[in-house]
N, C-alpha and C positions, 0 to 999 in steps of 0.2 A: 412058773412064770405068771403075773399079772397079764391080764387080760387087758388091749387097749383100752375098753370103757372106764374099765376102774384106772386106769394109770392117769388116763386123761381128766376124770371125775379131780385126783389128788393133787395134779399137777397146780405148777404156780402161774400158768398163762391162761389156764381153761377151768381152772377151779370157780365155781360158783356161777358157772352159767348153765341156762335153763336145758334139762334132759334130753327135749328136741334139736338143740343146738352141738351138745355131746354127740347124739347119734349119729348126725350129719358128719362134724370132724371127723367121728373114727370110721365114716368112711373112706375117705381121703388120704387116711394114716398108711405107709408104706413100713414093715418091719426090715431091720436090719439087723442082721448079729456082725460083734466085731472080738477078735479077740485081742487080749492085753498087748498093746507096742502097734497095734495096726494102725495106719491114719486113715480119718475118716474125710479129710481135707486139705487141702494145701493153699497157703496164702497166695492166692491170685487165682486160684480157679473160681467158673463161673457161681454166681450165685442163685443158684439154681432152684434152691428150696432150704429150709429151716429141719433142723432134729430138737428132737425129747425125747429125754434120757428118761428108759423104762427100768433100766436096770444097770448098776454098774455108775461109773464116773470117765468122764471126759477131761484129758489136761489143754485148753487153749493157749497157742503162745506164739512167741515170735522168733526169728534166728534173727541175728547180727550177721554180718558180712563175715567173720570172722567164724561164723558156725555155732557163738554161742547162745545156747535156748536161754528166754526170758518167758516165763511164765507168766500168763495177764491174769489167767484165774481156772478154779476146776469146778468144773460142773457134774452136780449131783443129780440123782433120780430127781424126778421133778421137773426140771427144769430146762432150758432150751438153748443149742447154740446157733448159731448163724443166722437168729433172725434181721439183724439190719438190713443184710442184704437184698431181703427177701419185700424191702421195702424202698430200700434205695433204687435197687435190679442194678448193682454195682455187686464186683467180686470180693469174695471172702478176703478182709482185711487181717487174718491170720491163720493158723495152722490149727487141729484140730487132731489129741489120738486120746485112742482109747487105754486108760490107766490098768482096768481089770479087764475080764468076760464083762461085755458093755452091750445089752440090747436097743439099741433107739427106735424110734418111731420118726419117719420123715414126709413133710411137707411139702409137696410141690409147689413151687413161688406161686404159677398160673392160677393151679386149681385151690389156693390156697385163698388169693386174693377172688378169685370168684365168691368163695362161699362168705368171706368175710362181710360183701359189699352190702351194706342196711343192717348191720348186726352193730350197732354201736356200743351194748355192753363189752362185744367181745374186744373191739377197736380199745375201749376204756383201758382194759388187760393190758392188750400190748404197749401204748401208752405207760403204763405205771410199768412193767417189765422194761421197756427201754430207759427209760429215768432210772431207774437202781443199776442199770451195767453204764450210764451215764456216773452213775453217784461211784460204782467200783472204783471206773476205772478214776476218774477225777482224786479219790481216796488216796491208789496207787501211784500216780504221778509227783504227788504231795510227799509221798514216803518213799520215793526212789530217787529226788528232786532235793528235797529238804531235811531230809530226817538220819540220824544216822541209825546203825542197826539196831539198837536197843531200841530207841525211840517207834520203829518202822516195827517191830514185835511188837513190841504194846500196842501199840495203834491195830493189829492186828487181830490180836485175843482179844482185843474189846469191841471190834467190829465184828470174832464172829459169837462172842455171848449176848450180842445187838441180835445178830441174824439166827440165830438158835435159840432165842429166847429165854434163855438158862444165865443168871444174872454171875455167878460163880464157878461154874465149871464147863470150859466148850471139851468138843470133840475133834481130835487132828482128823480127817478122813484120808490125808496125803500123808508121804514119809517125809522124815526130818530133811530128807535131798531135798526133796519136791517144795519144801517148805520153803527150805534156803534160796530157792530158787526164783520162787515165789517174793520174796523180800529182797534179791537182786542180791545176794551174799551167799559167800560159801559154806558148806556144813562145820566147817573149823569155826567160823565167824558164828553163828548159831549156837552152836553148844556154846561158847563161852559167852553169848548174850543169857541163853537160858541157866547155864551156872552161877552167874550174877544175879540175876532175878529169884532166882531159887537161897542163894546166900542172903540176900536180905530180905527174903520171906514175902516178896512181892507173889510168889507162883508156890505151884506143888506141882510137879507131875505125877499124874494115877494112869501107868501104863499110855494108853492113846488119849490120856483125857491131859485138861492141864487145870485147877482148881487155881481160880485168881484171890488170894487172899486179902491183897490190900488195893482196892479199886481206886481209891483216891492218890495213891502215889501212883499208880499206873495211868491213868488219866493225866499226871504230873507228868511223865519219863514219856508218854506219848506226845503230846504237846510241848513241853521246853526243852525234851532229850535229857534230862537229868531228875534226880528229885532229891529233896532240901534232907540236907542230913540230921 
């Protein structure tokens, strides 16, 4: 397992702040192991403190009255959940389990906001990290709101060759459920988006990868829901 300093060093909230400032956060860092299906939260309890994710992924989501889960987004090493709260000092606005063996690192809100106070690079951080779970979710609502599945898949795989840097080929890190799930559609509804995509040469799938072959019609089918025959 990584050592808090190096997880903290690679992370996307604490990446590129000065040595001295590392040392301090990882003293404050609390480890936590969780295994796969355990919740690490529950939508309404207190907001108590923020995690990052050292190892493993996290699924964030929501239940309907009816019981059923809606996936808002899954969170990779790197990266942190429940910070709003942690800013607001309002309760966790959703649910939170762990997908695999999941080690995080947690933030206590107090001792959290102590250290931060006169550190404005690090303030910068959480700033640009709130704006991009601002910009997710804003994405999601658009495509569970407006879009139908096909459309809500493509908008998808080109948002994560956006966030993976990889201009033709992303990486699924969730299963085809989780995905469906994710897109607010059943895995029936899924496969036969991704069979249509695959028919007309818009995708490839390689195993967990998905190779975008033709960008400019997928940018098409994500935006008007169709593209020109």
């Amino acid at each position: 397992m990584k050592k808090a300093h190096e997880i903290l060093i690679r992370s996307q909230l604490f990446g590129g702040l000065p040595k001295e400032h590392i040392t301090e956060i990882e003293k404050i860092a609390v480890g936590k192991n969780y295994n796969k299906g355990d919740v690490i939260f529950y939508d309404g309890d207190d907001g108590i403190g923020f995690y990052l994710v050292a190892a493993g992924s996290v699924s964030v989501y929501k239940l309907s009255p009816d019981g059923k889960e809606q996936i808002l987004h899954i969170v990779q090493e790197g990266d942190t959940i429940g910070a709003v709260p942690v800013f607001s000092g309002k309760s966790f606005p959703a649910n939170a389990r762990a997908l695999s063996k999941t080690h995080l690192l947690f933030f206590d809100r107090k001792n959290f906001i102590d250290l931060i106070t006169g550190k404005p690079n690090l303030i910068m951080n959480l700033l640009a990290l709130l704006s991009m779970r601002l910009r997710e979710f804003t994405i999601q609502v658009e495509n569970l709101s407006l879009k139908e599945i096909p459309g809500r898949l493509a908008s998808y795989l080109l948002y994560l060759a956006q966030e993976q840097g990889n201009k033709d080929l992303v990486k699924l890190n969730i299963s085809k459920v989780q995905l469906a799930n994710l897109l607010g559609t059943g895995p029936e509804s899924l496969s036969r988006a991704l069979g249509n995509m695959k028919n007309k040469k818009l995708i490839e799938e390689e195993g967990n990868h998905i190779r975008l072959l033709n960008r400019e019609q997928l940018e098409e089918l994500a935006e008007r829901g169709k593209v020109a025959n």
